[in-house]
Backbone atoms as SQL, in Angstrom:
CREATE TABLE atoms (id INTEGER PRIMARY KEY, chain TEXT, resi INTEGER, resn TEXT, atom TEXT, x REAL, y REAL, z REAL);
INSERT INTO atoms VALUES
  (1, 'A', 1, 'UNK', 'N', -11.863, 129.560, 135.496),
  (2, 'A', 1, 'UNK', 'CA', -11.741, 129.364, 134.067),
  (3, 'A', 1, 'UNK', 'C', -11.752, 127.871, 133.769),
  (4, 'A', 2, 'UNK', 'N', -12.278, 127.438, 132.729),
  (5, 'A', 2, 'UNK', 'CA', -12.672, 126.033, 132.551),
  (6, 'A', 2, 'UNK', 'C', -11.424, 125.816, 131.299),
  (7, 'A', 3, 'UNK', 'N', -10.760, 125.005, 131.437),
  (8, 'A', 3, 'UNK', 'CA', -9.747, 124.444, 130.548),
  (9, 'A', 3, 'UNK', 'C', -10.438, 123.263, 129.451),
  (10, 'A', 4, 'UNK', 'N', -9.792, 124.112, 128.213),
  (11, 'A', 4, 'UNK', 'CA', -10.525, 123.658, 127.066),
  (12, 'A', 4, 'UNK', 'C', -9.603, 122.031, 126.257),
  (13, 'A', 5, 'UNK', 'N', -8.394, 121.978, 126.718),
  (14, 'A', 5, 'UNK', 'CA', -7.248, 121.008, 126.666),
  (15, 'A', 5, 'UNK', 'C', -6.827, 121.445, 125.383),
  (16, 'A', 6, 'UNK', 'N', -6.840, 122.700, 124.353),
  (17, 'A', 6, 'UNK', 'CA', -6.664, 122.552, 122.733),
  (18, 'A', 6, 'UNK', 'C', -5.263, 123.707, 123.943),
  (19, 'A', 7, 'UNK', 'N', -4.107, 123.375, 122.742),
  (20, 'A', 7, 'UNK', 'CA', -3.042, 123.979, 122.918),
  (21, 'A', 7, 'UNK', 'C', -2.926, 124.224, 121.741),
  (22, 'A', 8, 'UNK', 'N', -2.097, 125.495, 121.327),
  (23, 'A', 8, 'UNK', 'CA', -1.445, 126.229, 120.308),
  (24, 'A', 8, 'UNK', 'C', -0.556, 126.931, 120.800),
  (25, 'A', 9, 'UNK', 'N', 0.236, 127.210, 119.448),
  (26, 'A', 9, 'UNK', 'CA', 1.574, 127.647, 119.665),
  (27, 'A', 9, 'UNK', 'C', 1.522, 129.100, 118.838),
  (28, 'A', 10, 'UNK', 'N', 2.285, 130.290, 119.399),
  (29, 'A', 10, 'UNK', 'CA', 2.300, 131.259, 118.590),
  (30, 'A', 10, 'UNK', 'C', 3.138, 131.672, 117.636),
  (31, 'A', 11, 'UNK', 'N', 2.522, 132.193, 116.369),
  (32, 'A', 11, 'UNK', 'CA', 3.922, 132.203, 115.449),
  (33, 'A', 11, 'UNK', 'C', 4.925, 133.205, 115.576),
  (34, 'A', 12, 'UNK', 'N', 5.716, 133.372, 114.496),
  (35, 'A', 12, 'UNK', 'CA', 6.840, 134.685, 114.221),
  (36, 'A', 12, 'UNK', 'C', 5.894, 135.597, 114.746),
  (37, 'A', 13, 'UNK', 'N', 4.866, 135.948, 114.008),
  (38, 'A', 13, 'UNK', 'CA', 3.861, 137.237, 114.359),
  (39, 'A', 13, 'UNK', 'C', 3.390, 137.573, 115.161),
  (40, 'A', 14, 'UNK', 'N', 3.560, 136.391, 115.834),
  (41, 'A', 14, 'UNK', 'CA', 2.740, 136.669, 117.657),
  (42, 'A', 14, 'UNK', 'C', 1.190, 135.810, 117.275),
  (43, 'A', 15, 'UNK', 'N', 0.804, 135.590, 116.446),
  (44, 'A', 15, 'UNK', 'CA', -0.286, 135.036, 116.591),
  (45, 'A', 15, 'UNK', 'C', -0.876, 133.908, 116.618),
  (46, 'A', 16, 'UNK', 'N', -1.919, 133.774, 117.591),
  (47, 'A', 16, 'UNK', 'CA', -2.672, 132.356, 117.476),
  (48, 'A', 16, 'UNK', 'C', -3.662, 131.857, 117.146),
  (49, 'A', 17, 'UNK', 'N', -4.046, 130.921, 116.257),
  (50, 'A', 17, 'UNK', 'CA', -5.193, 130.734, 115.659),
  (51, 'A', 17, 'UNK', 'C', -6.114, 129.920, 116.849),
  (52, 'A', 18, 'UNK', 'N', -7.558, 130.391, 116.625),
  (53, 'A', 18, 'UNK', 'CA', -8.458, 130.016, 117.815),
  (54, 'A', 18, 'UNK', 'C', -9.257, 129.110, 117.177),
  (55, 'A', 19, 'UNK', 'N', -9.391, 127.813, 117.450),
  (56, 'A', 19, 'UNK', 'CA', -10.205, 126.526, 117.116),
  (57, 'A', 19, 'UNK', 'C', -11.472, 126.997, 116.677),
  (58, 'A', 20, 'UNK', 'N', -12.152, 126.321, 115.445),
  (59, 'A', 20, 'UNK', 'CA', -13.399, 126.573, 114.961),
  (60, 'A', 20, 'UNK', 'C', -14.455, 126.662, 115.994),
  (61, 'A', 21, 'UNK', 'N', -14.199, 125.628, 116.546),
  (62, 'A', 21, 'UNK', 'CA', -14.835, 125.130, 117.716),
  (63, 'A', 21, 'UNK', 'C', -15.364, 126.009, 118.992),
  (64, 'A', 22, 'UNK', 'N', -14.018, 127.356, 118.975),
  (65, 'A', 22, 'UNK', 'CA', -14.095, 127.834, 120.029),
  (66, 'A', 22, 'UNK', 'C', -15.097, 128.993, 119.561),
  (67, 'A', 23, 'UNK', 'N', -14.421, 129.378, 118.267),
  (68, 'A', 23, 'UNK', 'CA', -15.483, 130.463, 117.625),
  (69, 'A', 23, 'UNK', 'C', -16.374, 130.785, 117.247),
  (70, 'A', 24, 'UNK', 'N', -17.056, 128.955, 117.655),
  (71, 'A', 24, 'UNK', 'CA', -18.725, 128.939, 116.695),
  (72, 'A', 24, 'UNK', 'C', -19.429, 129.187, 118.529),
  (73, 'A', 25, 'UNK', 'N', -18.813, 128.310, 119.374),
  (74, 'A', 25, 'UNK', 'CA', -18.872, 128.225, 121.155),
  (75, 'A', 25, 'UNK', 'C', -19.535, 129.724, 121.014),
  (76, 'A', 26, 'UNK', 'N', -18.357, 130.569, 121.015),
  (77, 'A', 26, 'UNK', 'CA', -18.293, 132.331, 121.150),
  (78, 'A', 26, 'UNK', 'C', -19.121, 132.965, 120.522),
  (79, 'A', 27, 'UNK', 'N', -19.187, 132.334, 119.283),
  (80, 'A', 27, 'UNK', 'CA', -20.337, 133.169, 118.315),
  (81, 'A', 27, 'UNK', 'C', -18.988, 134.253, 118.176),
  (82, 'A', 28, 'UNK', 'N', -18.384, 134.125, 117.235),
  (83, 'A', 28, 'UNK', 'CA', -16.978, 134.753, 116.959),
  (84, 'A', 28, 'UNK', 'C', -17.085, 134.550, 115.317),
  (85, 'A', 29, 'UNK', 'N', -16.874, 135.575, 114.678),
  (86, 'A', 29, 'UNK', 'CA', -17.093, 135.605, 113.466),
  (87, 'A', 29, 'UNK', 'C', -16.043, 136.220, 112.368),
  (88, 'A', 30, 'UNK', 'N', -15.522, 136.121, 111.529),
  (89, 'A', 30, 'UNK', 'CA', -14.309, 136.620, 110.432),
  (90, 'A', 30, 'UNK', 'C', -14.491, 138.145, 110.919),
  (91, 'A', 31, 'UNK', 'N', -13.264, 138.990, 111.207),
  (92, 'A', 31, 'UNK', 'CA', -13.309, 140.250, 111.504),
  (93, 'A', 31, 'UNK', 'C', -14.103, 140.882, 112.923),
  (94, 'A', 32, 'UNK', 'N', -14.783, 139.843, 114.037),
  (95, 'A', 32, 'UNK', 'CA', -15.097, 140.159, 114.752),
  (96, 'A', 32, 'UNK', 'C', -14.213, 141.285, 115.873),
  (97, 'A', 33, 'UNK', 'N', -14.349, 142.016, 116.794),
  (98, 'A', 33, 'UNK', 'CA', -13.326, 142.764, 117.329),
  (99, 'A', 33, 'UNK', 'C', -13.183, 141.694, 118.694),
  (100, 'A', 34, 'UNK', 'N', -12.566, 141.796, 119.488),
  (101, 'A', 34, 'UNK', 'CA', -11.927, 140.739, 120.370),
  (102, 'A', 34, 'UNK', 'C', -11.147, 141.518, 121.410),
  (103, 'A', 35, 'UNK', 'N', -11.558, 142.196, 122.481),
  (104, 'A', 35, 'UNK', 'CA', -11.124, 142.400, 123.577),
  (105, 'A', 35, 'UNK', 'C', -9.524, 141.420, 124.303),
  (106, 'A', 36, 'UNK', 'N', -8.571, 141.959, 124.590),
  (107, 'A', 36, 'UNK', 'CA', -7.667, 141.136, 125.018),
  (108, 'A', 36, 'UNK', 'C', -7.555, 141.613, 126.712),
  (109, 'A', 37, 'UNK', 'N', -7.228, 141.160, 127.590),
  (110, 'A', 37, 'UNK', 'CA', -7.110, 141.830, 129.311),
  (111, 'A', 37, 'UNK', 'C', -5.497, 140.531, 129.312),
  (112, 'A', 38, 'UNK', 'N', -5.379, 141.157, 131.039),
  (113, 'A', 38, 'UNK', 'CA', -4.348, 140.223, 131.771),
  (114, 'A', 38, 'UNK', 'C', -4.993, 140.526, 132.826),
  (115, 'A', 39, 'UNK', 'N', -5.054, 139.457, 133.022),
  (116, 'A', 39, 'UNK', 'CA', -5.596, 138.545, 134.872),
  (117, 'A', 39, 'UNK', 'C', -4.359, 137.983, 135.463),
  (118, 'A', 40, 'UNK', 'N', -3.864, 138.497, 135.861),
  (119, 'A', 40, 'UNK', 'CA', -2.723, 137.718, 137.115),
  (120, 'A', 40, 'UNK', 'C', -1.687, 137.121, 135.378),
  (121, 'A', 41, 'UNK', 'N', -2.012, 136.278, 136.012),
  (122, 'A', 41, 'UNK', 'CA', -0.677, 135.414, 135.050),
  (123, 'A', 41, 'UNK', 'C', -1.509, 134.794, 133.728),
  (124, 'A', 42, 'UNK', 'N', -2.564, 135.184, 133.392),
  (125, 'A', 42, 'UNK', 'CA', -3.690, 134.627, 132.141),
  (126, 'A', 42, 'UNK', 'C', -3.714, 136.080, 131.203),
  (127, 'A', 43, 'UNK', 'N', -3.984, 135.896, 129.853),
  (128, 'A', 43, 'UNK', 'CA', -4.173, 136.029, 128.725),
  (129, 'A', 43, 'UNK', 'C', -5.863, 136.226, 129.074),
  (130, 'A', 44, 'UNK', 'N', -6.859, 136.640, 128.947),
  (131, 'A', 44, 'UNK', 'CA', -8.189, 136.921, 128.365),
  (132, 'A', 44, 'UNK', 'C', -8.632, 137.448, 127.524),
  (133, 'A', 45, 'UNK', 'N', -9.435, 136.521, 126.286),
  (134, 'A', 45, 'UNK', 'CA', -9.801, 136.994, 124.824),
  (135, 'A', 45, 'UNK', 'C', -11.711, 136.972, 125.442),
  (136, 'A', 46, 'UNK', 'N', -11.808, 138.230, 124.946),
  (137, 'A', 46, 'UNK', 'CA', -13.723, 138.480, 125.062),
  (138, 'A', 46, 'UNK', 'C', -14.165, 139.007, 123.595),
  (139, 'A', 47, 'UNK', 'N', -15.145, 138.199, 123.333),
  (140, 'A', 47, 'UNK', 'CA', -15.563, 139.316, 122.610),
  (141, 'A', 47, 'UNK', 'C', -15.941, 140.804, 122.814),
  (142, 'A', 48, 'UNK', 'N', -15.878, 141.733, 121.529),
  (143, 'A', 48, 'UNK', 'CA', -16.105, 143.248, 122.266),
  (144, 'A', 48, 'UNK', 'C', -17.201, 143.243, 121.818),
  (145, 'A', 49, 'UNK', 'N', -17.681, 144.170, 122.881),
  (146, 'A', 49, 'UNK', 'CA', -19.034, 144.708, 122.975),
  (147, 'A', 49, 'UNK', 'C', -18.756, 146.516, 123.274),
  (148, 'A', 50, 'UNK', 'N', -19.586, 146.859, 122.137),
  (149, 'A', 50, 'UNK', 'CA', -19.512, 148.617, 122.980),
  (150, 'A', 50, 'UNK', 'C', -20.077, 148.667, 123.934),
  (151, 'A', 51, 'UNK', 'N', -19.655, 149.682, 125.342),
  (152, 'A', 51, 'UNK', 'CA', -20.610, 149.728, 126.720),
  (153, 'A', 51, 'UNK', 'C', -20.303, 151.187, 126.927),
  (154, 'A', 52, 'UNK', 'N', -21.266, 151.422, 127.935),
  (155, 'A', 52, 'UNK', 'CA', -20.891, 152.766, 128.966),
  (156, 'A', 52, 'UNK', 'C', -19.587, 152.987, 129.599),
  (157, 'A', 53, 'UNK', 'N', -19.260, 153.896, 129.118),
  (158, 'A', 53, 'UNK', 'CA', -18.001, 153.662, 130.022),
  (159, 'A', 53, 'UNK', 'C', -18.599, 154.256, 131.310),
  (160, 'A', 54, 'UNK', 'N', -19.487, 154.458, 131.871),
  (161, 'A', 54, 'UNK', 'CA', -19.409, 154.831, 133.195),
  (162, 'A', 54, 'UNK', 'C', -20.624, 153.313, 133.578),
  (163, 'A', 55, 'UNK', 'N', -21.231, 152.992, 133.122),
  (164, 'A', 55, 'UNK', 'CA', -22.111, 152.215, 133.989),
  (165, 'A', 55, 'UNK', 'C', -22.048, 150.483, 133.351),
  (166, 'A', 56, 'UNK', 'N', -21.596, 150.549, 132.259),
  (167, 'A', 56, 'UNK', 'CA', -21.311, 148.791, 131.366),
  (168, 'A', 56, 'UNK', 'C', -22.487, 148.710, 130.296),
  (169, 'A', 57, 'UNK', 'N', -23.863, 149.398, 130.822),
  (170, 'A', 57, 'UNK', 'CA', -24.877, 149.093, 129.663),
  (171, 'A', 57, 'UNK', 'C', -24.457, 149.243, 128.317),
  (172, 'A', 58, 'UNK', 'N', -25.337, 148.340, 127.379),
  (173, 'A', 58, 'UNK', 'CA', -25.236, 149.068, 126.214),
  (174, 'A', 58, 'UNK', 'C', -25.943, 148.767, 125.433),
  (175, 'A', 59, 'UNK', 'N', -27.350, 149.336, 125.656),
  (176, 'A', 59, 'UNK', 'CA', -28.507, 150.059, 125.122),
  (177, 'A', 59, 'UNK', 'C', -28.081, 151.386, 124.713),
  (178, 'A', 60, 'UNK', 'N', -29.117, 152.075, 123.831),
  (179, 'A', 60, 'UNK', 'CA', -28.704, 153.592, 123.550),
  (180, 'A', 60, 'UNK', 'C', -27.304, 154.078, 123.519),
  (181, 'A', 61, 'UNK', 'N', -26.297, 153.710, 123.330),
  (182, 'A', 61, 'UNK', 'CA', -25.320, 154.574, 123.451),
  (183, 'A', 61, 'UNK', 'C', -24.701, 155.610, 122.640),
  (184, 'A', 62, 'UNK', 'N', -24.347, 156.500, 123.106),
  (185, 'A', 62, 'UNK', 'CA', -24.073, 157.914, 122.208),
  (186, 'A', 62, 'UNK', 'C', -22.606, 158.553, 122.198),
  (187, 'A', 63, 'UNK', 'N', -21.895, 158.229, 121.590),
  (188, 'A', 63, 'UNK', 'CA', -20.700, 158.913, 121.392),
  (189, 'A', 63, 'UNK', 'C', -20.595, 160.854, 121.890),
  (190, 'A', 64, 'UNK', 'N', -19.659, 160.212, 122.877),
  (191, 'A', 64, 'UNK', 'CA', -19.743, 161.871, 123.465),
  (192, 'A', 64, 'UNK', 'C', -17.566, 162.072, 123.538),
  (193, 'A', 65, 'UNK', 'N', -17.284, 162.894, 123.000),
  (194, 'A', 65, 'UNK', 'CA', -15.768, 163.160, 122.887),
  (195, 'A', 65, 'UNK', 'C', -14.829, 161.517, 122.710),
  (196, 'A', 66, 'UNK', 'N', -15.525, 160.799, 121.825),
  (197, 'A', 66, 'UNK', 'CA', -14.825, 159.392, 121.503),
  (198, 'A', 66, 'UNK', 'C', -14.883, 158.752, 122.383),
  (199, 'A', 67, 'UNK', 'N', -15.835, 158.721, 123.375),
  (200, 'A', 67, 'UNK', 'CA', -16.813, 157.578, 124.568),
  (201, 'A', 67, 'UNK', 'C', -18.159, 157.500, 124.259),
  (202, 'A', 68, 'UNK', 'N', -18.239, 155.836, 124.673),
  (203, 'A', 68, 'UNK', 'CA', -19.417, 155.577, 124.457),
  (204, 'A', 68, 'UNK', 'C', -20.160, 155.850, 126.385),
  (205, 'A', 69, 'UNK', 'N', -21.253, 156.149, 125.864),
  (206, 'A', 69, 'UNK', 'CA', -22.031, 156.896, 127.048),
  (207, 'A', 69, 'UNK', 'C', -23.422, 156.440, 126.823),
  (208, 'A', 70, 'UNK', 'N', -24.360, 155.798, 127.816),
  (209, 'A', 70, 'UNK', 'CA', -25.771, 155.674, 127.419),
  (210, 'A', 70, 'UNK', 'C', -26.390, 156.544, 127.850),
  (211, 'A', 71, 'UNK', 'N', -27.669, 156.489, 127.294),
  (212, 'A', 71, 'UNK', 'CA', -28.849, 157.548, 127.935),
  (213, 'A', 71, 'UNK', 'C', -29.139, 158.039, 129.126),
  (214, 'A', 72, 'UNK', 'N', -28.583, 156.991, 129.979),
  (215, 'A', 72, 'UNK', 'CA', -29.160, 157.418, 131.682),
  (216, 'A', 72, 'UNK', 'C', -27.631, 157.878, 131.671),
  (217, 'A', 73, 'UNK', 'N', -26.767, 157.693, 131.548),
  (218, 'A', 73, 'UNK', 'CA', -25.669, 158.661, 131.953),
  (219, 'A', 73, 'UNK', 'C', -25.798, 159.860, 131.585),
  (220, 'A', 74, 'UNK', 'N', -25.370, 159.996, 130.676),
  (221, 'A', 74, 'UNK', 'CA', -26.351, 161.203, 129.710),
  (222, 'A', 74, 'UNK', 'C', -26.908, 161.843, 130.438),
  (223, 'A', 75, 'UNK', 'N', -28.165, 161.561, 130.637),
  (224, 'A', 75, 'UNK', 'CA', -28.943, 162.736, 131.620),
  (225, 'A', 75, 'UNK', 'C', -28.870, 163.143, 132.599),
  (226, 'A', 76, 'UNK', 'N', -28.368, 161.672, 133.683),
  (227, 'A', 76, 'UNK', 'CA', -27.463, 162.069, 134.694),
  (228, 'A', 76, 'UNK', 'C', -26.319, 163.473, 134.886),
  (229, 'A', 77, 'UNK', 'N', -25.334, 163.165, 133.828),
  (230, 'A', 77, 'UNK', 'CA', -24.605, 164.441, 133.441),
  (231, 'A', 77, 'UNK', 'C', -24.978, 165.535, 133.024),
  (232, 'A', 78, 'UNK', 'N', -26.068, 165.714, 132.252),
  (233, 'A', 78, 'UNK', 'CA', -26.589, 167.232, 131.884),
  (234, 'A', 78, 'UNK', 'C', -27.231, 167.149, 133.432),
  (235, 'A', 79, 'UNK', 'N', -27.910, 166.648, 134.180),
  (236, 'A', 79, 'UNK', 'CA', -28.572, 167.344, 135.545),
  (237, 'A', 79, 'UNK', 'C', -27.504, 167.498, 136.652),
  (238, 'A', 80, 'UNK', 'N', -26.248, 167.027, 136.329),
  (239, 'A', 80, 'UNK', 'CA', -24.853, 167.573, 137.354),
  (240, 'A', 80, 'UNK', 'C', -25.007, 168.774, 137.068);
């Protein structure tokens, strides 16, 4: 991870505002959705992207029981 040197502090709410800078970097936009993880002892903000949940693509994807699923899975599974 490459250290950006901008520090912030979080408020009452828990929240932290992310530098213009970082969001134009990201291509991060008002209302964008924003993936959060934990890595060991780190915080990770991604942008979200819908994917497969079985393979990561995300071309074609098709909502199957509130998962996203692409085409080659898809067919994969109807030929199981």
């Amino acid at each position: 991870m490459k250290s950006t040197g901008i520090v912030r502090r979080i408020d009452e709410l828990g929240r932290v505002v992310l530098p213009i800078e970082l969001r134009r970097t990201m291509n991060l936009e008002v209302r964008d959705p924003v993936e959060i993880f934990k890595e060991g002892d780190a915080i990770v903000l991604r942008k979200y992207e819908a994917a497969c949940l079985f393979c990561g693509d995300s071309h074609q994807l098709t909502v199957f029981r509130g998962k996203q699923i692409c085409a080659e899975c898809l067919r994969q599974l109807k030929e199981s």
